[in-house]
C-alpha positions as CSV (number, residue, x, y, z in Angstrom):
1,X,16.7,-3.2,-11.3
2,X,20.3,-3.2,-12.9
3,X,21.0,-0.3,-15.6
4,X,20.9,-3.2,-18.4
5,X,17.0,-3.5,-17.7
6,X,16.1,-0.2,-17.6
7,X,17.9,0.2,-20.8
8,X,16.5,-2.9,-22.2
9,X,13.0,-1.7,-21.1
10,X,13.6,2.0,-22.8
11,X,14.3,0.3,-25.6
12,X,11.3,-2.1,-26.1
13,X,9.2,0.9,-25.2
14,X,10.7,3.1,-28.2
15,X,10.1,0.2,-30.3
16,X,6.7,-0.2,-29.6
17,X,5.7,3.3,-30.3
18,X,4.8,4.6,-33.8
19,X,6.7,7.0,-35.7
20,X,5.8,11.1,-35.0
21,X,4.3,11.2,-38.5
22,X,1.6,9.0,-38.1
23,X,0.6,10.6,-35.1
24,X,0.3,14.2,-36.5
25,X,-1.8,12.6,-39.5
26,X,-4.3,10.8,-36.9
27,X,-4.5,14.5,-34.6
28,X,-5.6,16.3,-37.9
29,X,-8.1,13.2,-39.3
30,X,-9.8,13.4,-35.6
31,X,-13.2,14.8,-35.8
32,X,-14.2,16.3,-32.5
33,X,-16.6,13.2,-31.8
34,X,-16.0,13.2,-28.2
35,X,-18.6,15.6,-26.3
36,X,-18.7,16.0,-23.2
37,X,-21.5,14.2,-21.5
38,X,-24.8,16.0,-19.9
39,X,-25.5,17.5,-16.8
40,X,-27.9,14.9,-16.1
41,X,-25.5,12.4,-16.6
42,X,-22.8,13.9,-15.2
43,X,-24.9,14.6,-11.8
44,X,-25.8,11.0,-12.1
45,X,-22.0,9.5,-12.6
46,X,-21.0,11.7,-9.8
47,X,-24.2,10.1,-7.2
48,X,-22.9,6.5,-8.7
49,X,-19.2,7.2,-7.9
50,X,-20.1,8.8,-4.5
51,X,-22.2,5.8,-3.7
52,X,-19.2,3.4,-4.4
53,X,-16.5,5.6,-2.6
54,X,-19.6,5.2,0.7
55,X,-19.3,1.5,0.3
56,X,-15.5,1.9,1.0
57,X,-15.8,3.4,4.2
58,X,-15.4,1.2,7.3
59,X,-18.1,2.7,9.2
60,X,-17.3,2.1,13.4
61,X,-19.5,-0.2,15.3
62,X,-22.0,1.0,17.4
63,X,-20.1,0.2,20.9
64,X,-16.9,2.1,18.9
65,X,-19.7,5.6,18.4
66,X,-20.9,4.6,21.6
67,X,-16.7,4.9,23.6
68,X,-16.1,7.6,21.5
69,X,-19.1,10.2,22.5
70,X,-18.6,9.3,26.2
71,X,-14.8,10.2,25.7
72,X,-15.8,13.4,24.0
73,X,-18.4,14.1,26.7
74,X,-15.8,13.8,29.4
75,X,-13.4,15.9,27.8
76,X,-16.0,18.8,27.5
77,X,-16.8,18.4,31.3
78,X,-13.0,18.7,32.2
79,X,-12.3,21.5,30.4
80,X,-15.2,23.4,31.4
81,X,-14.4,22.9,34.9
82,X,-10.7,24.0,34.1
83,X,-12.6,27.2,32.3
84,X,-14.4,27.5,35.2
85,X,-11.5,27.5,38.2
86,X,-10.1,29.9,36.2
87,X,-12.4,32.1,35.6
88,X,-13.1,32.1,39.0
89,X,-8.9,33.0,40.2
90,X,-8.7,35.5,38.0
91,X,-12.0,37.2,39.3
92,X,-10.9,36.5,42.6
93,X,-7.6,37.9,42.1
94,X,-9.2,41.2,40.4
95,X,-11.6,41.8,43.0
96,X,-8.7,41.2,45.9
97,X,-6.5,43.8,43.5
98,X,-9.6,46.2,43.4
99,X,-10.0,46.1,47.2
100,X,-6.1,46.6,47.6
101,X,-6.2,49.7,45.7
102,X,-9.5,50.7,47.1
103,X,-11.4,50.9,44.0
104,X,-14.1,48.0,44.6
């Protein structure tokens, strides 16, 4: 957008907006009207928007939750046995360290 146009837009937007004066007068004429709703109804709004952002979700297939627990079942066998192997060096290595210094 060229300077001109922003200008031009600043403009129509000053123009559209009312004068400072009437807005103080409206602020003081303003009753508190506006309460804020109950809890029943604000538990209720907050079940009716949780509902709608649910129907947003793009939930997997079952053959995706399917793929993706085998994957996460493989990956906890592999490490395990990684866990294990070296678990089992290390006490291997401690017990031939042990023997070396004749304390096992």
């Amino acid at each position: 957008m060229s300077e001109n146009e922003k200008l031009e837009q600043a403009a129509d937007t000053a123009a559209d907006k009312p004068a400072k004066t009437e807005k103080t007068e409206k602020k003081k004429d303003a009753k508190p009207a506006d309460k804020k709703p109950g809890v029943f109804a604000r538990i209720g709004k907050w079940f009716k928007d949780m509902k709608g952002e649910l129907k947003k979700v793009q939930w997997p297939t079952g053959k995706q939750t399917l793929n993706n627990t085998v994957i996460v079942i493989v990956c906890c066998i592999i490490v395990g046995i990684f866990i294990w192997l070296f678990d089992a060096l290390a006490g291997a290595v401690i017990t031939a360290l042990l023997d070396l210094f004749g304390k096992g």
